[in-house]
C-alpha positions in Angstrom: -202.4 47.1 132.2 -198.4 45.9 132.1 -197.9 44.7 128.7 -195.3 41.6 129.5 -193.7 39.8 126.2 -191.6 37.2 128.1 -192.3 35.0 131.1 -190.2 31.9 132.3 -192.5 29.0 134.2 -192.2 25.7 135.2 -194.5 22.5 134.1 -194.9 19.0 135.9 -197.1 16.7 134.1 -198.7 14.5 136.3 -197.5 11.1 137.6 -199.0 7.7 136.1 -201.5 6.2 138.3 -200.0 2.3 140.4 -201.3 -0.6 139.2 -203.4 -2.8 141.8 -202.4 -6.2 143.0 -205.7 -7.9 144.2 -207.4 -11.1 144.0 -210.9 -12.2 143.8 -212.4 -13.3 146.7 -216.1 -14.6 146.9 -218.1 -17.2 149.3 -217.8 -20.4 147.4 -214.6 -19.1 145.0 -212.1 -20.7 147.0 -209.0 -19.8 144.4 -210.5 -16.2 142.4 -207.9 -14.8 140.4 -206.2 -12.1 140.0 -208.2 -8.8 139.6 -205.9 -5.7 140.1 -206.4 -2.9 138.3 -204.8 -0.5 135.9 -203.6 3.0 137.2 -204.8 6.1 135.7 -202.5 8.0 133.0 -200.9 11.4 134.5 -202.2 14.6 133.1 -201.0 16.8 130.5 -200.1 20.0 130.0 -201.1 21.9 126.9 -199.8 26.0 126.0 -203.3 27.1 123.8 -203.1 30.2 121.8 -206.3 32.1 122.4 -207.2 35.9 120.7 -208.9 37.2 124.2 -205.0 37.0 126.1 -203.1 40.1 125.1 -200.3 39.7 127.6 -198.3 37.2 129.7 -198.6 38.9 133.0 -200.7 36.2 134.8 -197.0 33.8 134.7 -195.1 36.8 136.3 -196.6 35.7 139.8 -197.9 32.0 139.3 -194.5 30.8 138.1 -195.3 26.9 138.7 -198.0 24.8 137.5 -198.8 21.0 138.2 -200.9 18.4 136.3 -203.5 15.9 138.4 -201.7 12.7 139.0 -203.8 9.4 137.9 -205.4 7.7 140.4 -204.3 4.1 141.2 -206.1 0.5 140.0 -208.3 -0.8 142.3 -209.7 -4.1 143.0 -212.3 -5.9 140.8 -210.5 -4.4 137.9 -211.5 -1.1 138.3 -208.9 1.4 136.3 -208.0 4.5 138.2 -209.5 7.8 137.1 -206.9 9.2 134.8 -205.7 12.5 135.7 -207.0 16.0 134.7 -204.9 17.8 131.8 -203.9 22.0 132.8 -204.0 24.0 129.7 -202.2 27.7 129.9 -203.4 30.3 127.5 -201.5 32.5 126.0 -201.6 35.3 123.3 -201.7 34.3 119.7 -197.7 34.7 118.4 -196.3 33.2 121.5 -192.9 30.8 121.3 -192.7 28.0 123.5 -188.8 27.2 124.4 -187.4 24.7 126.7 -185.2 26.9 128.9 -182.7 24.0 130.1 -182.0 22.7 126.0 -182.9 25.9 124.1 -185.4 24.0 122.1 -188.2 25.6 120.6 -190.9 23.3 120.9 -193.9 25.6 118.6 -194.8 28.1 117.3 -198.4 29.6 118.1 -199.3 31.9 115.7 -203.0 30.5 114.9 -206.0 31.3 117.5 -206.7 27.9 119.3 -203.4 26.4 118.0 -202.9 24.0 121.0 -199.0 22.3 121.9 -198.6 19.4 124.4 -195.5 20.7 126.1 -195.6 17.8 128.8 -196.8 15.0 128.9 -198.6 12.7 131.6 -196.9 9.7 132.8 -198.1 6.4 131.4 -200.2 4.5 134.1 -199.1 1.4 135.9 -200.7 -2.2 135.3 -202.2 -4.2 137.6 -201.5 -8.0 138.5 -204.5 -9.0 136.0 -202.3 -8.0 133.0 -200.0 -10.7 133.9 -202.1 -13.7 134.7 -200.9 -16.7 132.2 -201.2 -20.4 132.0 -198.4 -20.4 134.1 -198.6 -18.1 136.1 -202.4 -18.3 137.3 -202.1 -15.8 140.4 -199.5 -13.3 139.6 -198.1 -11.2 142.6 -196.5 -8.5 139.7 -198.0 -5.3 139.2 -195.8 -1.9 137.4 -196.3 1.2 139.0 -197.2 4.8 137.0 -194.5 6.0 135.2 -193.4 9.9 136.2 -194.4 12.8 133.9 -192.5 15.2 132.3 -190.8 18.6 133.7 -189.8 21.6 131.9 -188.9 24.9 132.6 -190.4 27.1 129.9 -189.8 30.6 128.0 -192.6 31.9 126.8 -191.7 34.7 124.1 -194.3 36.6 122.8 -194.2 38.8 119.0 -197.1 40.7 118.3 -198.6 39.4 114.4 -198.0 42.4 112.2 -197.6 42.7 108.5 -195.7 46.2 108.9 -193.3 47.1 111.5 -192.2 50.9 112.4 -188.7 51.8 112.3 -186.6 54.6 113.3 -185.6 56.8 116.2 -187.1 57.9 119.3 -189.9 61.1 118.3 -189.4 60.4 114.7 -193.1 60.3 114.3 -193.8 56.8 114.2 -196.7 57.0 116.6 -198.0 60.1 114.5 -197.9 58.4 111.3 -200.2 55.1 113.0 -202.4 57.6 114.6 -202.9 58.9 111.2 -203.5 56.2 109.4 -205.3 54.1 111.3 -207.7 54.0 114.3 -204.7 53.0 117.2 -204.5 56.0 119.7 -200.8 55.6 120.7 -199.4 58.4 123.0 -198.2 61.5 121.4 -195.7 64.0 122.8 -192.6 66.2 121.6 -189.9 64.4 124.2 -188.3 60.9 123.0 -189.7 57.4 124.3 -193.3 58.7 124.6 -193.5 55.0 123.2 -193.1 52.6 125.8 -194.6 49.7 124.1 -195.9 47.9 121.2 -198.7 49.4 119.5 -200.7 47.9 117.0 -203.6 49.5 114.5 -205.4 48.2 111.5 -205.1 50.6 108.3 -208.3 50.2 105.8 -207.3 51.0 102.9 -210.1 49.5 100.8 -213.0 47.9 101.4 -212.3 44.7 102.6 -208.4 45.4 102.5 -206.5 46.7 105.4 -203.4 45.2 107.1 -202.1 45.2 110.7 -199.1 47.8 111.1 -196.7 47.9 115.0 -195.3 50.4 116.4 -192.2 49.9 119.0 -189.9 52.0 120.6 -187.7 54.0 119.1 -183.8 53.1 119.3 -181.3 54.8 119.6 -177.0 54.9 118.8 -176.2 51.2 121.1 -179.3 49.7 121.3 -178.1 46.8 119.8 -175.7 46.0 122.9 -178.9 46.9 125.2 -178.9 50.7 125.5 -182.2 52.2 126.0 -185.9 50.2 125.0 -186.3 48.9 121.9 -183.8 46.1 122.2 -186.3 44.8 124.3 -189.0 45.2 121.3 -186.7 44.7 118.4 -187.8 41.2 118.1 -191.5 42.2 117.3 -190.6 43.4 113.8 -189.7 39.2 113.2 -193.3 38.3 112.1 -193.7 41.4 109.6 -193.4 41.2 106.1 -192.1 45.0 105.9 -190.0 47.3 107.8 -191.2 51.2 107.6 -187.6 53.0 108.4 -189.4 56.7 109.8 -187.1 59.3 109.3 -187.1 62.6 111.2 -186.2 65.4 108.2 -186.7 68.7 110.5 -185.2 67.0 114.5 -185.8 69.1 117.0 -182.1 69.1 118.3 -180.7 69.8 114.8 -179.1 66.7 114.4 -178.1 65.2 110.7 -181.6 63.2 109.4 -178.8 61.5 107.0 -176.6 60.5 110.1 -179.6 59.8 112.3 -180.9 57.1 109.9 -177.5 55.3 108.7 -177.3 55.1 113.1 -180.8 53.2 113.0 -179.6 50.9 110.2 -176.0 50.0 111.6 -177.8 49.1 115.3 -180.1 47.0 112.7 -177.6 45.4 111.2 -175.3 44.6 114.6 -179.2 43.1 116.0 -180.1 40.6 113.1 -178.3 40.7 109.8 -181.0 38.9 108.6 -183.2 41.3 109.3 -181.2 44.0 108.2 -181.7 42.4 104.7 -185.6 42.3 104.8 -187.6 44.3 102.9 -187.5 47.7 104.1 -188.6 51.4 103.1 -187.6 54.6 103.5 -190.2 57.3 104.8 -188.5 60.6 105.0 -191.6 62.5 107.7 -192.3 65.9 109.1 -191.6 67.6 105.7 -194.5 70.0 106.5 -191.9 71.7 108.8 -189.1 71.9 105.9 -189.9 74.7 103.6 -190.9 74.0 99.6 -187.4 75.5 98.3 -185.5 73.2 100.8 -187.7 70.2 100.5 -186.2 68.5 97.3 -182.1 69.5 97.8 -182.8 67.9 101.4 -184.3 64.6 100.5 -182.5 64.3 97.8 -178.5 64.9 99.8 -180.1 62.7 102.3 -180.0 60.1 99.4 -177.4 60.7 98.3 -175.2 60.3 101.6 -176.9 57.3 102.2 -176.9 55.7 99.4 -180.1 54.8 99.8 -181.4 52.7 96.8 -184.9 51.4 97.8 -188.4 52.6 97.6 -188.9 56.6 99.2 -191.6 58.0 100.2 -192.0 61.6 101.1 -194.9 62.1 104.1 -196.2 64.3 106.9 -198.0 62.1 109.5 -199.5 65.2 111.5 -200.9 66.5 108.0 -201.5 63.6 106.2 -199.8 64.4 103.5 -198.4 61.3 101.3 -199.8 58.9 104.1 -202.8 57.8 101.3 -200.2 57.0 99.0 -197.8 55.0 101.2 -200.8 52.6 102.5 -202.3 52.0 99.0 -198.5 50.8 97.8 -198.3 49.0 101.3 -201.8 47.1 100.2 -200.5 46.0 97.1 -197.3 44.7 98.4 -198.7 42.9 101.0 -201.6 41.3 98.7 -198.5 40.4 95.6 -196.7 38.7 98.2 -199.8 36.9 99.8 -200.3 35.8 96.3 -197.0 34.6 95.0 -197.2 32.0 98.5 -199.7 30.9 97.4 -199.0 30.3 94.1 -195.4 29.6 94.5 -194.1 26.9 97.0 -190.7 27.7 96.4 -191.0 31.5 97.7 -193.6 30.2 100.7 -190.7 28.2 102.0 -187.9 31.0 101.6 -190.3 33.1 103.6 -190.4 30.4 106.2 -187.0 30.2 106.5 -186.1 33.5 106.6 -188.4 34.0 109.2 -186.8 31.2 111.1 -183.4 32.7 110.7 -184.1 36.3 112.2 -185.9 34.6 114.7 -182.8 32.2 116.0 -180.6 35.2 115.4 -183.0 37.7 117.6 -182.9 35.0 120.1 -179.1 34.4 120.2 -178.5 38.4 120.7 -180.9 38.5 123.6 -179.0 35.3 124.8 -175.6 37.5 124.7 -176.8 40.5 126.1 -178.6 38.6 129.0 -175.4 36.5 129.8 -173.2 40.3 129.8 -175.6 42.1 132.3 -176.0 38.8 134.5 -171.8 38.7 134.3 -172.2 42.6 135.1 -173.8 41.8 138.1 -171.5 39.4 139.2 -168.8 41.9 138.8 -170.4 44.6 141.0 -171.6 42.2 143.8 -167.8 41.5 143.6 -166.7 44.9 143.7 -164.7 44.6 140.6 -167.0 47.3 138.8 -168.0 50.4 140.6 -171.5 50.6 140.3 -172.1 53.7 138.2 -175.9 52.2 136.7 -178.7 51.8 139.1 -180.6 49.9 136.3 -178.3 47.3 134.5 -179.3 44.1 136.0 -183.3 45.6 136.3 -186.3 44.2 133.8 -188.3 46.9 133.7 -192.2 46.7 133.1 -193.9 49.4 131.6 -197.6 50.1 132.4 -199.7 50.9 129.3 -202.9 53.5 130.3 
């Protein structure tokens, strides 16, 4: 199945039923008045959130849909039959934005949280609804009005409470296997990970939270190198960022070096992001030996400056994983709690939330407004065209 996280489409609600210009006519009723009809209203269309849609591939080839126009008045008064609404399903944490004014008209994050996102055009009235004690057999009827058009972005951000972090065959799909019951694909070469995964960690009965994998990034995905730009904007929704950080790479590289590059791309992505709540979890220590371990995590500290929570873990053994999702538990359920509890803090989250958001959005703006400017470029010959792949959206299939 193609996992798809954006589609573009375009709505028409429909058009408002005429009104009817008639006059009764009966034997013996020389002079019947007037009895035109109203017109039908247009139909809507409604974006519903629903659990069963994982995807957005079904608006990748049906790019337009149209609402039922209403019907128009008839004679003897009869209204026209209003038209029928269109609803479009889509998967719970979708963002509805008008593409034309950048306007994001909701927010779905609910299952069976329904938006209007167009709506039906109001019907016309027929000559009956202007009859008056001077005007005893009006000729004036309105016609329906038109609906409304958009042309829509649909965004979706898988619901998580923990995001994964960190560079490509850091372990990150390793660590979810381990902890919960997801089955991402594991293998020693970099982007194994070609989507979002997501699993559910139990920690305690009745407690578990909802962790993501993405991608791994790497030195310039910020400006649109490699996959998890495209993904980035999935960590939005969670309340904590796990930074995974490879202590024995394969190639050698500096674990110190390879993390402060993760956090600077971070940074250039969302700055608001950046300055979430984010810990560090130095993995694959099983590999490092016991008089090394310590000096290692400790200089990698050290030339960080790291200053947040650590945590010290092996997500092939297991090692320290027990730990890290008990804290994870009681983070999550503290800060659940002090929403609850404390208006003040629910709207900071809210707004914080909103801010990462418009700033994700913005950086995907600039980068999508560079390749299409790119392309311009090479079609005019002003760039030789070194990059088979820089104007290409590529969709991944997921086995």
């Amino acid at each position: 199945m193609k996992f798809v996280d954006e589609a573009s489409i375009s709505v028409d609600a429909g058009k408002g039923g005429n009104g009817c210009m008639s006059f009764h006519r009966e034997k013996f009723v020389a002079k019947g008045g007037p009895n035109g009809g109203d017109g039908g209203d247009g139909g809507s269309v409604f974006v519903i959130a629903d659990d069963a849609v994982n995807t957005l591939i079904d608006y990748r080839y049906t790019r337009r849909y149209r609402a039922e126009n209403g019907k128009n008045g008839q004679s003897r008064d009869m209204t026209g039959h209003m038209g029928e609404d269109i609803t479009l399903l889509v998967p719970v944490g979708t963002t509805v934005i008008d593409e034309d004014t950048l306007e994001v008209l909701g927010d779905l994050a609910e299952d069976k949280q329904k938006l209007m996102v167009a709506r039906g055009g109001f019907h016309g009235l027929g000559n009956t609804r202007f009859k008056s004690s001077v005007n005893r057999a009006p000729r004036q009827t309105k016609p329906g009005q038109p609906g409304e058009s958009r042309n829509l972005k649909f965004e979706m951000k898988v619901l998580a409470d923990v995001g994964l972090l960190g560079l490509p065959n850091a372990g990150k799909s390793t660590f979810i296997r381990s902890v919960s019951a997801a089955k991402p694909k594991v293998a020693d070469y970099p982007f194994t990970t070609l989507v979002p995964n997501l699993g559910v960690v139990s920690v305690r009965q009745h407690k578990s939270f909802v962790i993501a994998d993405i991608p791994g990034l790497i030195e310039g995905a910020s400006d649109g190198a490699g996959l998890g730009i495209r993904f980035l904007k999935h960590l939005v929704r969670t309340q904590l960022m796990l930074h995974i950080v490879d202590m024995a790479p394969l190639d050698e590289s500096d674990p110190a070096e390879n993390m402060m590059s993760i956090s600077r791309e971070l940074e250039r992505f969302s700055p608001a992001l950046a300055e979430r709540d984010r810990w560090l979890v130095l993995n694959k220590l099983d590999l490092v030996s016991e008089d090394e371990h310590e000096a290692l995590c400790q200089d990698l500290l050290e030339r960080t400056g790291w200053k947040g929570p650590v945590f010290q873990i092996s997500a092939l053994t297991g090692a320290g994983t027990k730990v890290l999702t008990n804290k994870i538990m009681d983070y999550i359920e503290e800060r659940r709690e002090r929403a609850a509890e404390d208006e003040e803090f629910a709207a900071q989250i809210v707004e914080e939330r909103e801010t990462v958001e418009q700033e994700s959005r913005d950086r995907m703006e600039e980068l999508s407004e560079f390749r299409r400017q790119r392309a311009a470029a090479r079609k005019a010959g002003l760039e030789d065209d070194d990059d088979d792949d820089y104007d290409v959206e590529v969709e991944w299939v997921q086995e």
